[in-house]
C-alpha positions in Angstrom: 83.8 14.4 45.9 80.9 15.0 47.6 79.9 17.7 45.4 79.8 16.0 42.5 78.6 12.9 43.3 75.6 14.9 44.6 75.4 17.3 41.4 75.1 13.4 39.3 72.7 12.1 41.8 68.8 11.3 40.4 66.2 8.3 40.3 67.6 5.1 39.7 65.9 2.6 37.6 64.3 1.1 40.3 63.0 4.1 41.5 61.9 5.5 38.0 59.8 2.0 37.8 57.8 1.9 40.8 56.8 5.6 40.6 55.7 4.5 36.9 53.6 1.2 38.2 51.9 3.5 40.8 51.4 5.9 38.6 50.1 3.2 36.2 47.6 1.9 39.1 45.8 5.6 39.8 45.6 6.1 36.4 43.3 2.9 35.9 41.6 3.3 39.0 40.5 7.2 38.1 39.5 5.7 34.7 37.5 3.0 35.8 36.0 5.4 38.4 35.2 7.4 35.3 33.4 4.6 33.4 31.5 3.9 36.9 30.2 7.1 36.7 29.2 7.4 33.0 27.6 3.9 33.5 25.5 5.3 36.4 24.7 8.4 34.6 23.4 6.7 31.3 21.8 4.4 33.8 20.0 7.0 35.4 19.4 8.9 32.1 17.3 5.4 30.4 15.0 5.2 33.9 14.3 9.5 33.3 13.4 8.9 29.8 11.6 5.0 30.1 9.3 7.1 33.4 8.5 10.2 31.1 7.3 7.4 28.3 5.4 5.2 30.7 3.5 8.4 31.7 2.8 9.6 28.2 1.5 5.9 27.8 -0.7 6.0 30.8 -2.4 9.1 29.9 -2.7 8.0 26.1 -4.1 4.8 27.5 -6.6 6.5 29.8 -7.3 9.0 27.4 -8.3 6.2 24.7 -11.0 4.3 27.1 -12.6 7.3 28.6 -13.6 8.5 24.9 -15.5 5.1 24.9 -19.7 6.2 24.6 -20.5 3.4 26.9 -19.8 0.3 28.9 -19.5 -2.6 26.6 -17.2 -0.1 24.2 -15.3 1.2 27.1 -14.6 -2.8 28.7 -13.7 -3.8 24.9 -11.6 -0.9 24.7 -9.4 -2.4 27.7 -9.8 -5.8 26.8 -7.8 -4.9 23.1 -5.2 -3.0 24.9 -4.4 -6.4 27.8 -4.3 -8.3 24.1 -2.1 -5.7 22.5 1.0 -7.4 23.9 4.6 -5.6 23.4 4.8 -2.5 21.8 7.9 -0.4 20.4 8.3 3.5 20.8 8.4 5.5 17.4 11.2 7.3 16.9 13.3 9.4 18.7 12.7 6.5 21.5 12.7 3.4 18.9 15.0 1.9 21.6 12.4 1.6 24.3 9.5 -0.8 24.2 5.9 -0.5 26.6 3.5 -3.2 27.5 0.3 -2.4 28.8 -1.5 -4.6 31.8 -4.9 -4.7 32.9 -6.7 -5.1 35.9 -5.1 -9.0 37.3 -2.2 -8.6 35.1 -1.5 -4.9 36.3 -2.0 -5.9 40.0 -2.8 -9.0 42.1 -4.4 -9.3 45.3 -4.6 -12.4 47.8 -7.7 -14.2 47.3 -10.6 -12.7 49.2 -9.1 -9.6 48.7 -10.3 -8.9 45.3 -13.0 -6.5 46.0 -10.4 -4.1 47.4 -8.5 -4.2 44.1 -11.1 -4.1 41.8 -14.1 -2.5 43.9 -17.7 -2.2 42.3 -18.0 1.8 41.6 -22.1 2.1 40.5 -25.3 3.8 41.6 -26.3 0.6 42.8 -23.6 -0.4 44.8 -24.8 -3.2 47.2 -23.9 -2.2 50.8 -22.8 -6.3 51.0 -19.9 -5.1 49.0 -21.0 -7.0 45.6 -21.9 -5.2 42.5 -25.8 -5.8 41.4 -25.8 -8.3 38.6 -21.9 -9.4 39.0 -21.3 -12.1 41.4 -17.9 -13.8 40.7 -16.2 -10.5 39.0 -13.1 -11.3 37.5 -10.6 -9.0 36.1 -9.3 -10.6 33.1 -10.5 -10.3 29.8 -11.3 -13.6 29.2 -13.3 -14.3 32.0 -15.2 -11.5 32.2 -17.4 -12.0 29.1 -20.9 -11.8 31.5 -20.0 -8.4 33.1 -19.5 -6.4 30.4 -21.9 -3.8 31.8 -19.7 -3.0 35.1 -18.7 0.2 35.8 -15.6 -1.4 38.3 -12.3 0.6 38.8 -10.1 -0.7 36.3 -5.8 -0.7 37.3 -3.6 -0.3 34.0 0.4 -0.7 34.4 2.6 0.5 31.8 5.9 -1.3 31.9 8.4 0.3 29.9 11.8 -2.0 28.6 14.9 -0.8 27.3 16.2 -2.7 24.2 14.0 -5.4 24.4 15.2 -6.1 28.1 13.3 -8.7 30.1 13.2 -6.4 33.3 10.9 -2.9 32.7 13.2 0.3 33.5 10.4 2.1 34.6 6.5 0.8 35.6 3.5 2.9 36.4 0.3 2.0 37.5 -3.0 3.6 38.0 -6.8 3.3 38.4 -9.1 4.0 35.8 -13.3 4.7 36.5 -15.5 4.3 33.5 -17.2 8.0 33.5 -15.7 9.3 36.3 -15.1 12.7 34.4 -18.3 12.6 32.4 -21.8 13.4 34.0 
């Protein structure tokens, strides 16, 4: 009896279902693991492409104001691009966006600390730290009107968004001298 009883032995039902549920379980958790990674990947794959576009955009940017003749085109030429507001990519990157900010809207500093932000960069530097004929320099466009003739360092950030996101996916910033290539 033995024999056969042994030959006709297998999985009962119970035992058919609970290797089933497990089975059930790793297959969602190796899926979801899956979807995880793909998330990430594509994740990582929008910051590669939005840090490559907010580089082109930099050196476009920079490449724009330096062609400027002098220093009332060259300030103008900075003050259109803080008013340019947000921007889309032409295709293939139609789903990416850039904003461009200048000087206090690229960076901040804590006040009294301005001059190390936006330090005067001229022949006639005044050892006191001010520029000659600029006393109260201030970085935005609209308040600036009276020092049009500075050569300060100007910061630009290029803030790059990801269908019209709220957070950039990638930001660059960097400092720009009016005729620091040009002699």
């Amino acid at each position: 009896m033995r024999r056969i009883r042994g030959a006709r032995s297998g999985f009962t039902i119970i035992e058919v279902l609970v290797a089933l549920t497990l089975l059930a379980v790793v297959i969602l958790l190796v899926t979801r693991a899956f979807l995880v990674v793909l998330s990430v990947t594509s994740q990582g794959g929008r910051v590669t492409t939005a840090t490559a576009l907010a580089a082109k955009q930099l050196e476009t940017v920079r490449a724009q104001v330096e062609a400027q003749p002098n220093r009332v085109a060259w300030r103008t030429a900075f003050c259109n691009i803080a008013a340019a507001g947000r921007s889309a990519f032409g295709a293939p990157y139609a789903a990416y966006e850039y904003q461009v900010l200048v000087d206090s809207g690229a960076v901040s500093a804590t006040v009294g600390q301005e001059d190390a932000l936006l330090p005067c960069w001229s022949v006639g530097w005044d050892p006191g730290g001010r520029c000659p004929g600029a006393p109260g320099y201030s970085g935005s466009c609209a308040t600036d009107g009276s020092n049009a003739q500075d050569d300060r360092l100007r910061w630009i950030t290029v803030e790059v968004f990801y269908r019209g996101g709220t957070q950039p996916v990638a930001r660059m910033t960097t400092a720009v001298i009016r005729g620091a290539y040009h002699h």
